[in-house]
N, C-alpha and C positions, 0 to 999 in steps of 0.2 A: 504494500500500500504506500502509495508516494503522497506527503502529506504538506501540501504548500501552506508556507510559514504565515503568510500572508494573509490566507486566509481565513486560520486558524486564528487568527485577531480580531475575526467577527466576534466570536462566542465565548471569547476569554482574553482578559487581562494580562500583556505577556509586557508589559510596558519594560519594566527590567530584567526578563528573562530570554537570554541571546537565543541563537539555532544551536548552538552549542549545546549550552550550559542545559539548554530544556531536554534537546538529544540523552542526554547524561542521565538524565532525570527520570524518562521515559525509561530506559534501558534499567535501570535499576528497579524501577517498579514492573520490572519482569516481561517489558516484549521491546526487544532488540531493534534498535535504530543502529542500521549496515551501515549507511554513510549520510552525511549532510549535503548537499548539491545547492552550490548558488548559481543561479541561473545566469547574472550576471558577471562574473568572474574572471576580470583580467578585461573589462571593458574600460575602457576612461573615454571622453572627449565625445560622446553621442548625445547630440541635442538634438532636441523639437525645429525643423525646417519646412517653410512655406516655399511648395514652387511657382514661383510668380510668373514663368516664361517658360516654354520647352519650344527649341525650333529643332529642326533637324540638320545636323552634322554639315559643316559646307564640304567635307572631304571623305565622307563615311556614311552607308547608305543604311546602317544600323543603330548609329551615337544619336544623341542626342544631346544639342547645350541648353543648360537649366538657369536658368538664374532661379538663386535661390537665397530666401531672407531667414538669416539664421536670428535674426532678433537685433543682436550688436550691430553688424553690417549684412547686406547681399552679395553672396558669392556666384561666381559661375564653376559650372558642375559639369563635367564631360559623365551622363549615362546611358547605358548600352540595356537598359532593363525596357520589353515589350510595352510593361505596362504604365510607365509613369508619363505624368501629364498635368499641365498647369490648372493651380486649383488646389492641387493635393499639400497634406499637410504630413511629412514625412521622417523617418528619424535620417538623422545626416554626421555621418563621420567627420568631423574637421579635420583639414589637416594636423597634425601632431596626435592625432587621435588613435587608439590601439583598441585593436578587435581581437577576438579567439585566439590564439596560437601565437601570442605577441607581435601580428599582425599589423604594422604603422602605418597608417596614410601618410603621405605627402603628396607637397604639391607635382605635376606632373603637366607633361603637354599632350594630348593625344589626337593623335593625326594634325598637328600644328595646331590648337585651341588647346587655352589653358583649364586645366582642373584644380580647384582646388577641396578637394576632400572628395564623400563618396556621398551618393542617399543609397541606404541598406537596404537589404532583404532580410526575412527572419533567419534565412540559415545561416550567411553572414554575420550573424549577433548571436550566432551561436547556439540557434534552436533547433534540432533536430528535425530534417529535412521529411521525415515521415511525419511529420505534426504538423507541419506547415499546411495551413486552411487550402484548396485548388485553386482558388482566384488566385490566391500568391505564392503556387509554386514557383513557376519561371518567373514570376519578377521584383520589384520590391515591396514592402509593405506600407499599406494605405494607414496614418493614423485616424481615430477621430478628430473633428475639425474642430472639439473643445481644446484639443491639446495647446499650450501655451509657446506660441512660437521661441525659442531660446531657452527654455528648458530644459533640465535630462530628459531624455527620451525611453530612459530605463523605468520607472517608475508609470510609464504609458504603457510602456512591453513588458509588465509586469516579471522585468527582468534585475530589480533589485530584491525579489524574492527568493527566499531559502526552501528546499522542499527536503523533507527528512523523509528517507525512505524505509519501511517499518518493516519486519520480519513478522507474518501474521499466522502464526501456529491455529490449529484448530480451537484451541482454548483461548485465542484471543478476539476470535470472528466481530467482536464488538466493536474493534478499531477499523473494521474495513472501512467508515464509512466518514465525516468529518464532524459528526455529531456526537459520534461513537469515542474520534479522540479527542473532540472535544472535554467529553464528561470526565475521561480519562487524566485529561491535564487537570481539570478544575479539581480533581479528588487528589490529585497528587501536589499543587500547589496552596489545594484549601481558599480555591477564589472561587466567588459565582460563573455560573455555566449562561447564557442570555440565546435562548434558541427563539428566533423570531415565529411568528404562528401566520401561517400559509392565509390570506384576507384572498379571498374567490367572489369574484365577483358575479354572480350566474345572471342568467335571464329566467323570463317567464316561463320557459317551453320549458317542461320535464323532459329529461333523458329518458324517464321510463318510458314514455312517448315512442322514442327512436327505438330501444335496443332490448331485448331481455338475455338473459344470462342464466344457463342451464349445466350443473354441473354434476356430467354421469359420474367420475371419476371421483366419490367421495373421502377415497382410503389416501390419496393420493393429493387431493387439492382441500384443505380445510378452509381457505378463503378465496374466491375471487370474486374481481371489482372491476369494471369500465365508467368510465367517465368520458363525454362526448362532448368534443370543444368543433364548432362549427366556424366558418367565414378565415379559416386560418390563411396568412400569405408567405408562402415558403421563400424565405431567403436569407440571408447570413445572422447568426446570432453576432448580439451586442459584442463589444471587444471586453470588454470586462471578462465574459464568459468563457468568450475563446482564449483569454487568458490563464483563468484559471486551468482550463479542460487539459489546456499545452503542459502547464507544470503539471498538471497529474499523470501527463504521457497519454493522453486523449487525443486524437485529431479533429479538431471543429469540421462539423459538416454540414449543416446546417438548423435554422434556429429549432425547430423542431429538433431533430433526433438531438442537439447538443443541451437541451433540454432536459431530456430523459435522461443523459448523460450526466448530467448536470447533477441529479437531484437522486440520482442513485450514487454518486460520491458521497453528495451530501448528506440522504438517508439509509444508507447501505441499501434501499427497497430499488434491485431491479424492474425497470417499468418498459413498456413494448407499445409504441406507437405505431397502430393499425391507419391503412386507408379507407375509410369507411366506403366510401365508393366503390373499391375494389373488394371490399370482405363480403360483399355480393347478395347477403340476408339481413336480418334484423333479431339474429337471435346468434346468440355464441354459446357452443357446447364444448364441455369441457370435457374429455373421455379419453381412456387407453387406446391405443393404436389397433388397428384388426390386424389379420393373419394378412402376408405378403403385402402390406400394404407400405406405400413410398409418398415423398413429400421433394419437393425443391425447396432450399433454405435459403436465409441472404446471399450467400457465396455461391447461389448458382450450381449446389453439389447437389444432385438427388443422393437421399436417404433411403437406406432400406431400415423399415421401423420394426423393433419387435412387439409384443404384444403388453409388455409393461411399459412402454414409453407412452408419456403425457401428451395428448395432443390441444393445441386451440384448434380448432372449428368456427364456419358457419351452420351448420346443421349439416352439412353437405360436401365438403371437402376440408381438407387439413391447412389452417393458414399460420401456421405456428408451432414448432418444438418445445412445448411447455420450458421455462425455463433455461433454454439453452441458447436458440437461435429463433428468429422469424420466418415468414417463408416470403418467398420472392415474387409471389403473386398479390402481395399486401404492402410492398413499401414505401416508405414516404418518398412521393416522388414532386418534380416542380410545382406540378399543376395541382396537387392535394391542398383539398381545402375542408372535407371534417373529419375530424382524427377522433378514432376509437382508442380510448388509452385504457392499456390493462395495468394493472398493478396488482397482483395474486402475491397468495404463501402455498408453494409447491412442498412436498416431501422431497428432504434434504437427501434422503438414500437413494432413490427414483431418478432423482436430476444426475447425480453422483455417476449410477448405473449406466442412464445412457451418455454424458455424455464423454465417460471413460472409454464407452464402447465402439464410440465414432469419434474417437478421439479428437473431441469440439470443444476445449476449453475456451469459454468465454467469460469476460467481467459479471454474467447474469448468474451463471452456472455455479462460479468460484464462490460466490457469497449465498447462493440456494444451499451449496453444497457443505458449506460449514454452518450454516443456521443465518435466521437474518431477525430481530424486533417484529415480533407478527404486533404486533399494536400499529406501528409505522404505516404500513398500507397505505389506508384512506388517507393522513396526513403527505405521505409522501404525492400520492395522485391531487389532490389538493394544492401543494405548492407548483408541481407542473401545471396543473392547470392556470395555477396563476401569474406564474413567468408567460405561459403561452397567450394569453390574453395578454400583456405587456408589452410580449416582442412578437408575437406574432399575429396579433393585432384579432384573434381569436373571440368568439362569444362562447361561454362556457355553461349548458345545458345545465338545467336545476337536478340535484341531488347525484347522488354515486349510487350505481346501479349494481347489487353483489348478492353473494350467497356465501352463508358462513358467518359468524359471530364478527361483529368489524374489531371489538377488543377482547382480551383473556385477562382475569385478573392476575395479577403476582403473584410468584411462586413463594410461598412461607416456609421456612426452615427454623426449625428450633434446635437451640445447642445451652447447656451450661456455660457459663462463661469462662470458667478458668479451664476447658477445655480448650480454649485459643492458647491460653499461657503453659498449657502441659506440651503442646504439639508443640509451639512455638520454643517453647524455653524461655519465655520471658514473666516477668511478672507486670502486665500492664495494669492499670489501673480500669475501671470498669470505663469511667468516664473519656478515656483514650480509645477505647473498645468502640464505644457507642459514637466517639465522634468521628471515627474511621469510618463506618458504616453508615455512617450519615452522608461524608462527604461523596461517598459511592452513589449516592443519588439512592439508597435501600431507604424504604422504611423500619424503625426498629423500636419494640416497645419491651421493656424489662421487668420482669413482673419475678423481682428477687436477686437468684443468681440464673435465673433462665432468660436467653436470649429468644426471643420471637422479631424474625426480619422478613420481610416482606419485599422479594427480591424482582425487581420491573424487567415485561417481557423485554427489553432492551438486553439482558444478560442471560441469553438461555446458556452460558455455561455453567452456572453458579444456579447447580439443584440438590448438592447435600450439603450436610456440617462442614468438611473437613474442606468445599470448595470456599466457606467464610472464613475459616481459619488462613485460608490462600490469600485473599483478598487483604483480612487484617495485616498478615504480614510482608504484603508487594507494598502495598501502601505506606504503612508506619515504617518501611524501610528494614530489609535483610539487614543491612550494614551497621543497622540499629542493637541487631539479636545481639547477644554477648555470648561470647564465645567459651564455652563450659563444654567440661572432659563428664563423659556420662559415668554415670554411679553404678555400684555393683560390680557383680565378678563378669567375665569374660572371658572367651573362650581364647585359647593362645592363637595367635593367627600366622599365616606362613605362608610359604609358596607348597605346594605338591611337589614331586620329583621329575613329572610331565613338565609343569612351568619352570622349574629351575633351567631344566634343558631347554626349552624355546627360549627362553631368554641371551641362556649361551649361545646357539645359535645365531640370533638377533648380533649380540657383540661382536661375533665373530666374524659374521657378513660384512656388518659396516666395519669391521678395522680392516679386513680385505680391502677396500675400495668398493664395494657396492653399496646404492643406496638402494631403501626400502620403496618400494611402489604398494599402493594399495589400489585395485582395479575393482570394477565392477563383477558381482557375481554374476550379474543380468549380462547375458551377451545376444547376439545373431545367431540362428541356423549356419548360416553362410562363414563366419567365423570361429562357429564351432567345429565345423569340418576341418579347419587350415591343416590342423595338426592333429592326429590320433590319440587318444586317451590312452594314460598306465593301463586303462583296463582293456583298449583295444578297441578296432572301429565296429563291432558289433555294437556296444552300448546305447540304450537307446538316450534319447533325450527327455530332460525335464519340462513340460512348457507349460506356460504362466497361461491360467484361464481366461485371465482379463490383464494382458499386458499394457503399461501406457505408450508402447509405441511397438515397431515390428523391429528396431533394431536391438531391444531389450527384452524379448519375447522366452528367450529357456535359460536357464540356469547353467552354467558352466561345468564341462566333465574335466578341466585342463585349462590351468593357468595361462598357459602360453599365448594363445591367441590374443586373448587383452593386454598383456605383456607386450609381445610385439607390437602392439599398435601402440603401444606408449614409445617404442624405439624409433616408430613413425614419426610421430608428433616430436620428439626430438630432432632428431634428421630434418626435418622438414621444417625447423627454427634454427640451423645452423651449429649442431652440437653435435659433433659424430662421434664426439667417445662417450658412450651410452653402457654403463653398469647397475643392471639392474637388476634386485632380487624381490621377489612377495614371499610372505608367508598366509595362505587362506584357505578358505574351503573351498571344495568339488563338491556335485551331488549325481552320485550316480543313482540308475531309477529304478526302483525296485518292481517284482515283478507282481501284476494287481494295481487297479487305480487306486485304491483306499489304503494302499500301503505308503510310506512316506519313504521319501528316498535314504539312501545312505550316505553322509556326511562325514568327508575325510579331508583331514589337513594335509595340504600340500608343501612344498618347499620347491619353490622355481627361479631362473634365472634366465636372465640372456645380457649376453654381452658384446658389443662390436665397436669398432675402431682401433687405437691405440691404447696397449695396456700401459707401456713403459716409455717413456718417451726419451730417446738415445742421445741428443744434444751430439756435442762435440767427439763424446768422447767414443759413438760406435752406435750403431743401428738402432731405431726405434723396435720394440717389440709390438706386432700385430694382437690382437685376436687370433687365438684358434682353440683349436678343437684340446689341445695339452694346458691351455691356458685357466679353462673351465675344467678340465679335470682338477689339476693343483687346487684349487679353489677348492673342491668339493675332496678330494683327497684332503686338507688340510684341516677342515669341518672335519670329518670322518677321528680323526687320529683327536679332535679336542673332544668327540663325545663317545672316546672309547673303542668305535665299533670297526677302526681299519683295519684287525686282520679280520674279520667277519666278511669284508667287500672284496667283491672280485667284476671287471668288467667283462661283457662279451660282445662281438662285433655280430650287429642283426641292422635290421632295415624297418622302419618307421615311416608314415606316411608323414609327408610336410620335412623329412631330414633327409640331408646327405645318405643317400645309401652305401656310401664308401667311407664315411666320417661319423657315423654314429654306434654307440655302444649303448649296451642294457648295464643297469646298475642293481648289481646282485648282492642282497643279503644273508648269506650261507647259499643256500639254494632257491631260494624267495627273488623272483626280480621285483624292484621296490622304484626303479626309477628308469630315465631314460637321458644320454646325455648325447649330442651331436651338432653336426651346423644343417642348420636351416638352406632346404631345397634350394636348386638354384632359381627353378623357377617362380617359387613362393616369393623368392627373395627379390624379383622382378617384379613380380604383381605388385607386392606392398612396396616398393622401392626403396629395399633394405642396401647397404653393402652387407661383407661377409658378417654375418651372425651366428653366434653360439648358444646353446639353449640349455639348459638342464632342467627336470622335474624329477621332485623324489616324492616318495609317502610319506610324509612327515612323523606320523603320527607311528607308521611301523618301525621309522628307525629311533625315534624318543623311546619307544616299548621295546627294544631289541635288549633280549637277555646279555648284559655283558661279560665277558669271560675276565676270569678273578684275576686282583692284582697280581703280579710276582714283581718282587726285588729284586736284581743282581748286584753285585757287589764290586768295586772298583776293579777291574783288570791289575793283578800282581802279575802278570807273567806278559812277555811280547805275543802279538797275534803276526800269522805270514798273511802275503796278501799274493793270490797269483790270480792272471788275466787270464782268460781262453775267448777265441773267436771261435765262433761256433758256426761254419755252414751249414744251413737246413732248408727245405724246401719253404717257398716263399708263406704258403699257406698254414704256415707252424705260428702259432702265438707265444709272443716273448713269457708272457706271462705264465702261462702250461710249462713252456720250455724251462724256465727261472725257480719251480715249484720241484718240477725231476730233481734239478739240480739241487736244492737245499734236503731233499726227501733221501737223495743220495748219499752225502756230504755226511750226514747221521749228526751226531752230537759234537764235533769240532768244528763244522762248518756253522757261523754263524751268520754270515749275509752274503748274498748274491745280487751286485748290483748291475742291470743294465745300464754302460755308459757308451754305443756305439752303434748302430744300424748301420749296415753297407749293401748296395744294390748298385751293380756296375761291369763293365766292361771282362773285369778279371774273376767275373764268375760266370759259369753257367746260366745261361737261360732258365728263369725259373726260379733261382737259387737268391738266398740272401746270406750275410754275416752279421751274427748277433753277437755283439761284443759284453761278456761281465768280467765283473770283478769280486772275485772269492777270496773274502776273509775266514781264515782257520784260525782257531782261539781254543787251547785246554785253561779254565780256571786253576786248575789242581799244579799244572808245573809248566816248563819251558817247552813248548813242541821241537822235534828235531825236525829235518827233511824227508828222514826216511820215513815220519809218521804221517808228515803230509804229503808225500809224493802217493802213500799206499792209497789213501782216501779220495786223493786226488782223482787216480788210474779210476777206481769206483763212478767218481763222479762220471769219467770223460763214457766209460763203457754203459752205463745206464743213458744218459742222450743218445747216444750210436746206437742200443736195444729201439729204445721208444722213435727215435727220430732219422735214424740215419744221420746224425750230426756227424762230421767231420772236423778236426781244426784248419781252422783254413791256414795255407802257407806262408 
């Protein structure tokens, strides 16, 4: 909710309280003001200009020279805008003057005639170009002709106004509206509230006359109301209005619809102005949609309607989406002149339902959908009526035509009172209680220590005790509460063994160099394919019943794909060295609709560009495929479980077939590590990438094998090398396992430090080069003990592998 500053000084005293300082205020009484927006901001030198002359250009078949009287002196103006023309009274940059983006006029010559300064347009002054009224898209803007020539011209363009933009949770639906934060400030500064009363000026003729109002739909519509304003002449609403409607992020359209507009900021009550001409009867039904049945709406989209959607009606076809949208065989069009105005209270679940399902969010919908003042109604149709007889020159039919109770009394809640001060923690005074609840605009009567409040359909959130104790303490200020350690024994608190380890995890990542991503669970069909799940591409998918869009529509089997696309969004802003890990959930789907899926923690990564950057002193290190292993090898060895893991070279859809391995826990594969297809890597316009996913959850639960100590080395260990030719398709790793299995109890490490594939072997062949450390604890090894162990070793790879030493 965008809440102009300016306006909000109708209905409350804000004389010494800035945009700031009230921002501050609001947010602590519990709904979140995101940022403050001056509308004017970084403007100087824009005054009120009369153009007294406009000829056309002697050198330019599109300029035109202005004389123009800025009050002090008249200058001349080189402008190139379609619509300006003498007569107009307009805002004018002077020279020295600075617009949007420290933007400076000066003087200038254009095509040989001198300019000095500009006359503006709204987007020019820094109004966003989708709010700008159609008369003054393409050119500049017209003032009214009260404006004071030599004047600011910001204070015309209602652009010395602040708008604080409000964060509106479900429990705050009361602030949608400028009434709503009205009350809100007045309870929170404890100053009077002044809401002016709607004066309707009607005629003789009854509306019942014209219109009757039938409403099938009774589970679904508790009130509706038309009201018939006749002789109306459609054209621009007052500037006052389009002023405001801009800071709210409204585009003026005209005076009619900005009307409706108008008075649904005003009274949070969305209202729908019908062409009575076009609504074709004299009677409106209100009713659930039928079977296969469609409608055309504003925007020109037929709808397919289900059979809980709300419809308006003439008895005879559909002229309206109850609450969401109108239909386009009813809109206010130039030539309308009597307007059927609805103003109804829809069920807030119904509107919710459909218009999630045709994914139609509108300003009507968003406030049906969180609750709205059913009291408001008639008052709200009331003030439009009476703006519309003002500016739209309208005669406004005797009485409101409805079905349904037009008021509900207040809702009564009774509580003890020092039940505020137990939840709260404080000890207020009763008299601090009651004046809190007062300032809330509640009624409240105390008969003891029991509270009886009597809470105005204006807050349908506040319908038990425990939402007044809310109330008392947004109000009287949290920062008030004092801060007290609770009483009594309690239980010792800790992490689990599960969390101890994610957390290691966490540190270990980010002291590596990766940062943490946290991605949507929601993804695409389309981006769930990228890459195949740990569990493999049979799994089926989770999908959302009532998704809010098709790109967030199932539930993810595998981190990666939204991963990557965060590697996108990097790339695609200039940052190619992109380290990234998540730790979150998967849902694979269980089998049966009424079974809920299974939920496992993952542990994923991807990595690309430069890991190590070589400077002077020798080559930058890339990404690859050993890169991401060492990462995840080094994890391994901090939670214990590196002799447990073993890799195996397999093929995965969305990876290198040649550059990908399985990640194996004893005999369990628990993860997948590799680089991302070439052709994946094209689609999303990746460079080279690296990816890993593990289980998170089975390697945190992986039994670990028990400590042992060894004891400082007393004696020298030998070290000898062997190259080992074997056929290409032999794994270091198998081949590295012979060898230690062979070695027995003196051999204690076999390290691969060599791969060779070349000229001086055979076709087919490689040389895997280790290094074999022999170590007895107990005394000094000779040669002859390790040369015997050694012969063991070389004849056990020559058994299993055909290894030979190469020469």
């Amino acid at each position: 909710m965008q809440v102009s500053y300016n306006w909000l000084k109708d209905y409350v005293d804000l004389t010494d309280i800035s945009p700031e300082k009230l921002a501050d205020l609001i947010t602590k009484a519990g709904i979140e003001v995101e940022h403050v927006h001056y509308l004017g901001e970084g403007i100087k030198g824009v005054v009120v200009g009369y153009v007294e002359s406009c000829t056309l250009h002697p050198n330019a078949d599109k300029l035109n020279v202005c004389q123009v009287n800025l009050g002090s002196e008249t200058v001349q103006i080189i402008c190139g805008a379609p619509n300006v023309a003498a007569g107009q009274t307009v805002a004018v940059a002077r020279a020295g003057a600075v617009l949007p983006g420290h933007f400076k006029i000066k003087k200038a010559k254009l095509r040989g005639e001198e300019s000095n300064g500009m006359i503006c347009s709204l987007g020019e002054l820094g109004v966003d170009q989708k709010l700008v009224p159609k008369e003054y898209a393409n050119g500049i803007y017209v003032l009214d002709e009260e404006a004071i020539v030599g004047e600011d011209a910001l204070p015309y363009l209602n652009l010395d106004d602040a708008v604080l933009e409000l964060d509106i949770l479900p429990n705050s639906a009361h602030c949608m509206n400028m009434i709503g934060v009205a009350y809100e400030v007045g309870a929170i500064l404890d100053r009077p509230v002044h809401i002016p009363e709607p004066i309707v000026k009607e005629s003789d003729v009854s509306a019942h006359e014209k219109i009757r109002v039938n409403v099938d739909a009774k589970d679904g519509v508790p009130f509706y109301s038309v009201r018939m304003i006749e002789g109306v002449k459609i054209g621009p609403s007052p500037r006052w209005l389009q002023n405001r409607l801009i800071a709210c992020g409204i585009r003026p359209i005209s005076n009619v619809v900005d009307i409706t507009n108008y008075v649904m900021l005003e009274y949070g009550q969305p209202l729908h102005a019908f062409d009575f001409r076009d609504f074709g009867t004299d009677e409106v039904v209100v009713r659930k949609a039928q079977p296969n049945e469609k409608m055309v709406t504003l925007d020109d989209q037929e709808r397919d309607l289900e059979e809980y959607d709300l419809l308006i009606t003439n008895g005879e076809r559909p002229m309206g989406l109850a609450g969401v949208m109108g239909g386009a065989n009813s809109e206010v069009k130039p030539n309308t002149e009597t307007i059927l105005l609805e103003s109804a209270i829809f069920d807030s679940r119904t509107i919710r339902k459909t218009s999630t399902r045709l994914q139609l969010r509108t300003d009507a919908s968003s406030r049906y959908e969180k609750g709205i003042d059913r009291n408001r109604a008639v008052p709200a149709a009331n003030r439009a009526a009476e703006l519309m007889s003002l500016y739209a020159n309208g005669t406004v039919l005797k009485g409101v035509v409805h079905e349904g109770d037009v008021e509900v009394p207040p809702t009564r809640i009774e509580l003890p009172v020092q039940k505020i001060n137990q939840v709260l923690g404080t000890d207020l005074e009763t008299d601090v209680i009651v004046s809190v609840l007062k300032r809330l605009g509640f009624g409240v009567t105390l008969n003891g220590e029991l509270l009886s409040v009597e809470v105005p359909a204006r807050r349908p959130d506040v319908i038990i005790p425990e939402d007044l104790v809310e109330e008392v303490g947004r109000i009287y200020g949290y920062d008030h509460v004092p801060a007290t350690l609770p009483k009594g024994t309690s239980a010792e608190a800790g992490l689990n063994p599960y969390q101890v380890k994610r957390r290691q995890v966490e540190r270990y990542m980010t002291g590596a160099g990766l940062s943490q991503a946290v991605t949507y669970s929601l993804t695409s069909e389309e981006r769930l394919e990228m890459i195949a799940p740990l569990k493999g591409e049979g799994v089926a998918a989770v999908r959302l019943a009532m998704p809010m869009s098709e790109d967030r529509n199932v539930l993810r089997k595998s981190l990666l794909p939204e991963l990557l696309q965060a590697v996108t969004y990097h790339l695609n802003r200039q940052m190619p060295n992109v380290f990234l890990y998540e730790m979150g959930h998967v849902f694979i789907k269980n089998e049966g609709e009424a079974n809920l899926p299974d939920e496992r923690e993952y542990l994923s990564g991807a990595l690309t560009g430069i890991w190590e950057q070589g400077g002077w002193q020798g080559p930058s290190q890339k990404v690859d495929f050993y890169v991401a292993k060492g990462v995840l090898d080094g994890l391994f060895e901090r939670l214990g479980v590196a002799s447990q893991i073993a890799y195996q070279p397999t093929e995965h859809k969305g990876l290198h077939p040649g550059r990908t391995a399985s990640i194996l826990l004893g005999e369990t594969a628990i993860g997948i590590i590799g680089q991302v297809h070439p052709e994946l890597q094209s689609e999303w316009d990746l460079n080279d990438t690296v990816v890993y996913e593990c289980d998170l959850t089975a390697l945190l639960e992986a039994e670990l094998e028990p400590l042992t100590f060894v004891s400082l080395p007393r004696y020298p260990s030998i070290t000898r090398d062997i190259a080992l030719v074997v056929e290409e398709s032999v794994q270091a790793g198998v081949l590295r396992e012979t060898i230690l299995n062979a070695g027995g109890d003196l051999l204690k490490e076999a390290t691969l430090f060599d791969l060779y594939k070349g000229e001086h072997l055979e076709p087919g062949k490689k040389s895997l080069a280790y290094s074999l450390r022999y170590y007895n604890p107990e005394k000094t090894l000779t040669d002859e003990e390790v040369t015997a162990v050694h012969e063991k070793v070389l004849q056990a790879v020559y058994q299993a592998f055909g290894a030979t030493l190469r020469g």
